[in-house]
C-alpha positions as CSV (number, residue, x, y, z in Angstrom):
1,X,4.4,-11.9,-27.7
2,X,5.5,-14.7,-25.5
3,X,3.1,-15.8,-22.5
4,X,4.6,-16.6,-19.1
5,X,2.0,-18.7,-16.9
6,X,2.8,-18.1,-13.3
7,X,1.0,-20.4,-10.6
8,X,1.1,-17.3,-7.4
9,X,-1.1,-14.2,-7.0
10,X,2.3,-11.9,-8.5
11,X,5.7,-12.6,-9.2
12,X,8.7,-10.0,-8.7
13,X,10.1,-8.2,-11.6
14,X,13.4,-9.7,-10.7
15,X,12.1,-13.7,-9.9
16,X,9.8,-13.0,-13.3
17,X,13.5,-12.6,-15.2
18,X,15.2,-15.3,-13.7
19,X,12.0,-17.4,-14.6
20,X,11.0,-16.7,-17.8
21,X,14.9,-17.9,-18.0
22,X,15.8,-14.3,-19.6
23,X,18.9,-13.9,-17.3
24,X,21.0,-16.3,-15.7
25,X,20.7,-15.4,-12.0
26,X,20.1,-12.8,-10.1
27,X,22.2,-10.2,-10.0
28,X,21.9,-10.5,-13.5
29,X,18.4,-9.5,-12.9
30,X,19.4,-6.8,-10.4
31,X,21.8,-5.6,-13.1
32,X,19.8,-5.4,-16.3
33,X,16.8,-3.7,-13.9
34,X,18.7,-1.1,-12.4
35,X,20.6,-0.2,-15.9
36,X,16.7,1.1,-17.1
37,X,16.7,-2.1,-19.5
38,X,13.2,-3.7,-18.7
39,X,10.1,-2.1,-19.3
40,X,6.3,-3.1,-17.6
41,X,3.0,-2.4,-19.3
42,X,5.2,0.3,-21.6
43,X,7.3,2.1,-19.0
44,X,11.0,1.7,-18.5
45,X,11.0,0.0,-14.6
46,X,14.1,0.5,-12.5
47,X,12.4,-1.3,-8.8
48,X,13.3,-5.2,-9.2
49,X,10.8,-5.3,-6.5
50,X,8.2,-4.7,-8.5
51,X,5.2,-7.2,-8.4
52,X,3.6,-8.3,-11.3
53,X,0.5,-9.7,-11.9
54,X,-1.4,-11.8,-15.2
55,X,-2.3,-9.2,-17.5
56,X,1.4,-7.3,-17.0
57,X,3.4,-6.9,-19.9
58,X,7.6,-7.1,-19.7
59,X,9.6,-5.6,-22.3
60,X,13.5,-7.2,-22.8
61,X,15.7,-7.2,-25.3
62,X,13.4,-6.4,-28.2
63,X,11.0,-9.0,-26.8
64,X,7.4,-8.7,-25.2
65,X,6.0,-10.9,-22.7
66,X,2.8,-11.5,-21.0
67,X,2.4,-12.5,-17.6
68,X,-0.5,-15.4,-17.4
69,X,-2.7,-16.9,-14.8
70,X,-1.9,-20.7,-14.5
């Protein structure tokens, strides 16, 4: 599991992507969200809107990552 260290209270599903340099931009993001492909803390997540906070898991492409307090 890969730990992503963000420096704000949350971080939208969609920014969180684009960050963690998963995708390319963000329709990417808007893309890969919508299609059901990302999960959060175990559960497929279709709302790119979605804020998430250190202790928040994202699943993509086989992968796991942990969001992080700075």
């Amino acid at each position: 599991m890969e730990k992503i260290a963000i420096t704000t209270e949350f971080i939208k599903l969609d920014a969180f992507l684009k960050f963690a340099s998963l995708v390319g931009t963000g329709g990417e993001a808007k893309l890969v969200i919508a299609d059901g492909l990302v999960g959060v803390n175990g559960e497929t997540c279709t709302l790119r809107g979605k804020k998430l906070r250190p202790g928040d898991r994202v699943d993509f492409q086989g992968a796991v990552y942990e969001v992080t307090g700075a």
